[in-house]
C-alpha positions as CSV (number, residue, x, y, z in Angstrom):
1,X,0.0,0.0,0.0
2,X,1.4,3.5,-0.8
3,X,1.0,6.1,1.4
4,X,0.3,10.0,0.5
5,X,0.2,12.6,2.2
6,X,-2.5,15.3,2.2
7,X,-3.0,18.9,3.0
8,X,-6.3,19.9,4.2
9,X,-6.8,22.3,2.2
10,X,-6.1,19.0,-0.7
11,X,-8.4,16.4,1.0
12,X,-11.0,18.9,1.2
13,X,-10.5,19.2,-3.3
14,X,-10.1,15.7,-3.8
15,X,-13.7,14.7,-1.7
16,X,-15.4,17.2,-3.5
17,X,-13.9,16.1,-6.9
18,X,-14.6,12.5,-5.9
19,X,-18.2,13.5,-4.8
20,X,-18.6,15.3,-8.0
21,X,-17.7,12.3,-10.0
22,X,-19.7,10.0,-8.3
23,X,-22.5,12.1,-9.1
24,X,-21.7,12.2,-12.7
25,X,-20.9,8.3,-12.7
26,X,-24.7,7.7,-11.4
27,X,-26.3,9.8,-14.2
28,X,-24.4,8.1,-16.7
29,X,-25.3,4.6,-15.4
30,X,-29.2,5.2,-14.8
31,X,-29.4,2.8,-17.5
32,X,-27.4,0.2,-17.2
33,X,-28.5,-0.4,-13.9
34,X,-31.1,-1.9,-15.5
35,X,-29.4,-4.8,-17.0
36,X,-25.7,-5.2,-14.9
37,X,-25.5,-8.5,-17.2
38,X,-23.9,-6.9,-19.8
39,X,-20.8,-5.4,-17.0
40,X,-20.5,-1.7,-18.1
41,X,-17.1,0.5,-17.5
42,X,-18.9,3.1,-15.7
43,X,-20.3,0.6,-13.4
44,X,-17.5,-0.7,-12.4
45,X,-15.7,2.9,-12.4
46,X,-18.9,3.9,-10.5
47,X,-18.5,1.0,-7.7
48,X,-14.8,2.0,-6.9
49,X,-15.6,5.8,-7.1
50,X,-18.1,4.7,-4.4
51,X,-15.1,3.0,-2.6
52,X,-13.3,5.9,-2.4
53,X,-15.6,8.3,-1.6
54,X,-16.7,6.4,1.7
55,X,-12.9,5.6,2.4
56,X,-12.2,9.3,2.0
57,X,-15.0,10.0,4.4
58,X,-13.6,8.3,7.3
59,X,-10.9,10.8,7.4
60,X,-13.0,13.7,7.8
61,X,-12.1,14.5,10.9
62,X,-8.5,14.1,11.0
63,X,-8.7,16.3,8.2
64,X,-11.3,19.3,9.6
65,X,-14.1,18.3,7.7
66,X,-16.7,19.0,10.0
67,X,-18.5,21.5,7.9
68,X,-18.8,18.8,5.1
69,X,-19.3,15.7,6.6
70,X,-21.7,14.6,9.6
71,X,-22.2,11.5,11.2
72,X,-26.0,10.5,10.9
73,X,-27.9,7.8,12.2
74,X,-30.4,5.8,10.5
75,X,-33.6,6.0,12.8
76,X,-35.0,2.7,11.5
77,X,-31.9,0.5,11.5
78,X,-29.7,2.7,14.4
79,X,-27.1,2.5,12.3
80,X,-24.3,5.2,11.9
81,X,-23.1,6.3,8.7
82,X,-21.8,9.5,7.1
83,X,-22.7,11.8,4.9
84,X,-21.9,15.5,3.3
85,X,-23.6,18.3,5.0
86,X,-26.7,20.3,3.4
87,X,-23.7,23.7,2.6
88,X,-21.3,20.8,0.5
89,X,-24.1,19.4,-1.4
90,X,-25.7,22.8,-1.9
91,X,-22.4,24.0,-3.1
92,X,-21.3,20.6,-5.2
93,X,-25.3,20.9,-6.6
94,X,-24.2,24.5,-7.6
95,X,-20.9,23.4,-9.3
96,X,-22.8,19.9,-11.3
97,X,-25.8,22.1,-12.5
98,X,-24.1,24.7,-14.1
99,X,-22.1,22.0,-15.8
100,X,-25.0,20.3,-17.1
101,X,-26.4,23.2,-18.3
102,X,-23.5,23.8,-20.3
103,X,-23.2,20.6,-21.7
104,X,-26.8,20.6,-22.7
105,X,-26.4,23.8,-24.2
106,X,-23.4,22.7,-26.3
107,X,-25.4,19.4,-27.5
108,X,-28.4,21.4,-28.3
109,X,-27.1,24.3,-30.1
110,X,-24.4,21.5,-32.1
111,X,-27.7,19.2,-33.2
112,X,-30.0,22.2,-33.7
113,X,-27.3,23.5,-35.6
114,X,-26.6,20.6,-37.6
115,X,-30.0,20.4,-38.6
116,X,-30.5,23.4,-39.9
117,X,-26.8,23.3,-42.1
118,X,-28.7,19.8,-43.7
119,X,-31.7,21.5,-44.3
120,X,-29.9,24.4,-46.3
121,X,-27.8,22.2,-48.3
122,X,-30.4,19.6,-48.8
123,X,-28.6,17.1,-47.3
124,X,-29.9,14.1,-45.4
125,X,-27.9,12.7,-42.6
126,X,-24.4,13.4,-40.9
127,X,-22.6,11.3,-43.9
128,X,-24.3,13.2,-46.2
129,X,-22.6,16.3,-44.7
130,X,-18.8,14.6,-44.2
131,X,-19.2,13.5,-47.6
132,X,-19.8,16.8,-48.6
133,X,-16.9,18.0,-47.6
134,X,-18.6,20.9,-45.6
135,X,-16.2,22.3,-43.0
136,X,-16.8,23.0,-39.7
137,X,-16.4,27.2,-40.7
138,X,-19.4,26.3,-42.5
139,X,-21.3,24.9,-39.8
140,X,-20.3,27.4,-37.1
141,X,-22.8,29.9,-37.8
142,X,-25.6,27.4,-37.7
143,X,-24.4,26.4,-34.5
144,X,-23.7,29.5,-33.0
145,X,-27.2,31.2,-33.1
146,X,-28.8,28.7,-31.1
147,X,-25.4,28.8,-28.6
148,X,-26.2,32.2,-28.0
149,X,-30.1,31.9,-27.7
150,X,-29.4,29.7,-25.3
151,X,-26.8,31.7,-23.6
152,X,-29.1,34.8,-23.5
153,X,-32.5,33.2,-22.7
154,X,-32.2,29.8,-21.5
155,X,-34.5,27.2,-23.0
156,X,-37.1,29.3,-22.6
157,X,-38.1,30.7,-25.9
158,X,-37.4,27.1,-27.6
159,X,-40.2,25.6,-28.9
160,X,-41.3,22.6,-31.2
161,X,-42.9,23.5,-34.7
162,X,-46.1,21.7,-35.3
163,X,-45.6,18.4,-37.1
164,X,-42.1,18.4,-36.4
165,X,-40.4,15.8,-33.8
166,X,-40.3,15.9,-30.4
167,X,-36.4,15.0,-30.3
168,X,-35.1,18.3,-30.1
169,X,-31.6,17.2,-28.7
170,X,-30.0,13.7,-29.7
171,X,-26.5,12.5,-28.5
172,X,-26.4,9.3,-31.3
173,X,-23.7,10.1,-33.7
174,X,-26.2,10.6,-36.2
């Protein structure tokens, strides 16, 4: 076993980044949970982040991390356990929306973007548009109105056209 050494100032960064990630790692397996069968990466990433994150728990006192961890008790079993305090998740819920936001924001205005460049060249499908040779220069300013719609407003003044699809965002590669 190695041993490193932390600051607290450095345990404090890496439980949040570990927190963070676990929170990330169980939005991207909602899924799979469904069917474990098939043994997914982010599963098993997802099980040692989990690992981790309780190990680094146990130190929170050594470390001064009484304003982010608390020892709770489980009224029905009266069992103790840890867990972050209302200010970290608040904060760490803080830091993961904003992130999601942005990420949605960059998906939507790339697909919404996309669309409209196949609709202007008459083109059919993502192939169509590599084997068109179109560049991404070309694309950019399809893509960038919605980015800054979004940006300025939100989702809020997005809509659906009648008779179109509901899919307004889709993460396939197609």
């Amino acid at each position: 076993m190695q041993k490193v050494e932390l600051t607290n100032k450095q345990y404090r960064a890496l439980l949040q980044l570990v927190a963070l990630g676990v929170d990330v790692l169980e939005n991207a397996v909602v899924d799979q949970e469904k069917d474990e069968s098939e043994g997914s990466e982010a599963l098993t990433l997802l099980d040692e982040a989990l690992e981790l994150e309780d190990y680094l728990m146990q130190y929170f006192k050594k470390f001064g991390g009484k304003d982010i961890i608390e020892e709770c008790v489980d009224e029905g079993e009266e069992e103790e356990y840890l867990d972050y305090t209302g200010s970290f998740r608040e904060a760490n819920l803080q830091i993961t929306t904003a992130a999601y936001f942005n990420k949605t924001t960059e998906i939507a205005s790339f697909q919404l973007g996309l669309r409209d460049f196949r609709e202007a060249r008459g083109l059919e499908s993502n192939e169509d548009i590599a084997d068109s040779g179109a560049l991404s220069e070309e694309i950019l300013p399809f893509t960038t109105k919605y980015l800054n719609e979004i940006i300025e407003n939100g989702f809020d003044r997005m809509f659906i056209k009648d008779g179109q699809s509901a899919r307004i965002i889709n993460l396939s590669s197609e």
